[in-house]
N, C-alpha and C positions, 0 to 999 in steps of 0.2 A: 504494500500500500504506500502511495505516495502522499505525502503531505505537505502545504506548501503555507508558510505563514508571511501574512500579510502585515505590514508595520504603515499605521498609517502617520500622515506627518502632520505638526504642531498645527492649531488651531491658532486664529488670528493671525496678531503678527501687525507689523506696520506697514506692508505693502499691501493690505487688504484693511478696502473701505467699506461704510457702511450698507447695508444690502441695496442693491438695486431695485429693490421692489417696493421699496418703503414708502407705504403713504404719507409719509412727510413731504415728501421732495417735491419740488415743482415741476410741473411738465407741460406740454402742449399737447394738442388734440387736433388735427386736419380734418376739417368736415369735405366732401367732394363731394361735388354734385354735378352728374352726368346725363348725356341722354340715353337713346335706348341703344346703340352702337359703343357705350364706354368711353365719350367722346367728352373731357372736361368743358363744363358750361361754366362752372364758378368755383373758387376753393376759398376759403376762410379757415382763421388760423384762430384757437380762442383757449386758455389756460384750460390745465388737465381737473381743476378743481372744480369745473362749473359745466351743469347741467347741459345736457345736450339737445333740450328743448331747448334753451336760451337764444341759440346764434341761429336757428334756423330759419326763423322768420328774414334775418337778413341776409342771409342764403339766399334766398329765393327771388328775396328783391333785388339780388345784384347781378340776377341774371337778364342777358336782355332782352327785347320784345319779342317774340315768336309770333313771323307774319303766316300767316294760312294760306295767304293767297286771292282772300276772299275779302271786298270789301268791307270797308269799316276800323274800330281801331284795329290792331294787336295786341295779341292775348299776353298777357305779363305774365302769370304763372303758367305751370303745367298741369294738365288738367288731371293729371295720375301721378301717384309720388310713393314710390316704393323706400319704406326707409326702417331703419334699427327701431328695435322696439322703446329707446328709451326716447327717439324723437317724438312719441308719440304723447305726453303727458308733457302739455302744454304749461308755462306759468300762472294760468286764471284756475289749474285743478288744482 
């Protein structure tokens, strides 16, 4: 029978920082917003600390007029919005 022992090596240490995964830290969050090709229409950039209903309203308003082709104005938003569950719980809930 062979046996083979494993030594593992010191914890910490001062080349190792705090976790990377730490909800302390500050981060960013990229909203994208596409059309149905994957084609960037808008992107917004808004801290990792804050709701992802917040920025979506000006998401949408920074995209621009989509003509039909058909008299009259142009439609500003998209008429279908496929989106993560959390953009769904608006700030008025």
């Amino acid at each position: 029978m062979h046996g083979q022992r494993i030594h593992t090596g010191k914890k910490g240490g001062s080349a190792i920082g705090p976790n990377p995964t730490d909800r302390g830290r500050p981060g960013t969050k990229r909203h994208l917003l596409t059309d149905r090709q994957g084609v960037p229409l808008a992107i917004l950039l808004s801290g990792a600390n804050m709701n992802d209903s917040v920025p979506l309203a000006a998401l949408l308003d920074s995209v621009q007029p989509v003509s039909s082709g058909r008299p009259g104005r142009p439609r500003q938003r998209p008429r279908k919005l496929h989106a993560d569950k959390a953009y769904v719980c608006g700030p008025e809930e």
